[in-house]
C-alpha positions in Angstrom: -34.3 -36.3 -6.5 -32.5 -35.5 -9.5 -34.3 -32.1 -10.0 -33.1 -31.3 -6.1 -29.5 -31.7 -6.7 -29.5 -30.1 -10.4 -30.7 -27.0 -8.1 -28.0 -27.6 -5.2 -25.6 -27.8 -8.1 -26.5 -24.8 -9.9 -26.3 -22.8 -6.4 -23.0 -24.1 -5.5 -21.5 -22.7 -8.8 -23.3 -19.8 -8.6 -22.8 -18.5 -5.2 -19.0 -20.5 -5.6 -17.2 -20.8 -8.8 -19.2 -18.3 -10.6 -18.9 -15.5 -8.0 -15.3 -15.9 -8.2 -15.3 -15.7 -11.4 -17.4 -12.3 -11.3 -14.5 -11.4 -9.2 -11.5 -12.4 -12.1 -13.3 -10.8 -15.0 -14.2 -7.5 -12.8 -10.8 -7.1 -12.1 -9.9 -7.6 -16.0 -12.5 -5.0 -16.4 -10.6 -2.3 -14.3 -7.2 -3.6 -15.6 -9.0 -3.2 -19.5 -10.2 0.6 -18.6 -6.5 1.5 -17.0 -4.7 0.1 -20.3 -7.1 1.6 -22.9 -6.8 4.8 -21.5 -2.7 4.2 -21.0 -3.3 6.3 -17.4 0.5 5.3 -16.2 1.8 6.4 -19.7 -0.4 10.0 -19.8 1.0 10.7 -16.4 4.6 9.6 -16.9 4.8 11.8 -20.0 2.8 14.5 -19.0 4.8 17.3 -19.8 5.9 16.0 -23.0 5.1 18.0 -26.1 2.0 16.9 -28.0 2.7 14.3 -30.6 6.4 14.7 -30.2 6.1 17.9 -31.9 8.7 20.6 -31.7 10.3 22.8 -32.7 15.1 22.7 -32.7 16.5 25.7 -31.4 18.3 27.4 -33.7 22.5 26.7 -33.3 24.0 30.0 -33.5 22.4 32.2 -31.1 19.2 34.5 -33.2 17.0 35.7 -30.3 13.7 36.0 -33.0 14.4 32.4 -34.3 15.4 31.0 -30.5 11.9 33.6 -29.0 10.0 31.7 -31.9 11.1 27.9 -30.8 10.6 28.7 -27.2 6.9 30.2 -28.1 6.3 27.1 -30.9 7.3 24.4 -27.6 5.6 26.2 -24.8 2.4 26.2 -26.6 2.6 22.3 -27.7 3.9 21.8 -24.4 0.7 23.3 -23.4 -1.3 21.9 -25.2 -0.2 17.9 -24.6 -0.7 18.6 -21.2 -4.7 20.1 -21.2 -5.4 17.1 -23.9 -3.7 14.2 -21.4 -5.5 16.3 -18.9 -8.4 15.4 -20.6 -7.9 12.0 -21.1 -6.6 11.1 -17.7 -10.0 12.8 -16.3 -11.9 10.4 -18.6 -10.3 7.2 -18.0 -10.1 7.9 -13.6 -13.9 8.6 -14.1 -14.7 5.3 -16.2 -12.3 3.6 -13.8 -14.1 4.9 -10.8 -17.6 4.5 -11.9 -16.6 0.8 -13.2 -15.3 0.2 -9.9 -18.2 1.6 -7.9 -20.2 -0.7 -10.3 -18.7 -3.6 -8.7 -20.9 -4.0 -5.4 -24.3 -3.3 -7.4 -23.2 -6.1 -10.3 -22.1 -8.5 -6.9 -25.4 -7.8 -5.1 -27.5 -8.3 -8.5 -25.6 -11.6 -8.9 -26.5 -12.6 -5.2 -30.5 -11.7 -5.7 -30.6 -13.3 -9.3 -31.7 -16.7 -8.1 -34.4 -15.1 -6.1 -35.1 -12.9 -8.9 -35.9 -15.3 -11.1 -37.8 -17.6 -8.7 -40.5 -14.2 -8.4 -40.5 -13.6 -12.2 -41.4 -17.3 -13.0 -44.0 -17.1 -10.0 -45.4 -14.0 -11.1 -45.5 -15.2 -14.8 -47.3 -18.2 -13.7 -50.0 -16.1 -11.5 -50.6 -13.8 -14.7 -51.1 -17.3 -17.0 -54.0 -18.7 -14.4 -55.1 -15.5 -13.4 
């Protein structure tokens, strides 16, 4: 009797509490891989220069030394935005493929009791085979 509701028990949390638990942490998971990547601060500062570098413009009007800062802040300009570029690809694809992860890690967590009741069976018809 005991055994029958340590089982009942152990399905209740595991198709209840533990499910939605899956559910919390998955979404910690996806809220983990937007923050580490800092999506919503690569795309608010996209066309900031890279690593704040740049270069003043010069006071009194020198078209070499005003050509040479506009050249000097295009190309970091340029540059911050193919490396963000870079790094927003990579986090939206981790963010997607943890995200289309979801229903395989949910379906897995469905089948594991069942999974384990055929290992344990099968383990058991390999030791009296």
């Amino acid at each position: 009797m005991k055994i029958g509701l340590t089982i009942l028990g152990y399905l209740k949390w595991h198709y209840g509490k533990a499910l939605q638990s899956l559910s919390r942490v998955w979404k910690i998971f996806l809220s983990f891989i937007w923050n580490f990547f800092s999506l919503s601060l690569l795309f608010r500062n996209f066309f900031d220069p890279w690593k704040r570098l740049d270069d003043p413009y010069p006071k009194s009007f020198n078209f070499k030394k005003y050509f040479y800062a506009f050249i000097t802040n295009f190309i970091v300009r340029v540059v911050g935005m193919l490396l963000r570029t870079v790094l927003i690809i990579a986090g939206l694809i981790c963010y997607i493929l943890l995200a289309l992860l979801y229903p395989l890690v949910i379906i897995g967590w469905i089948l594991l009791p069942l999974i384990t009741m055929i290992i344990m069976i099968l383990g058991l018809f390999l030791i009296f085979k």
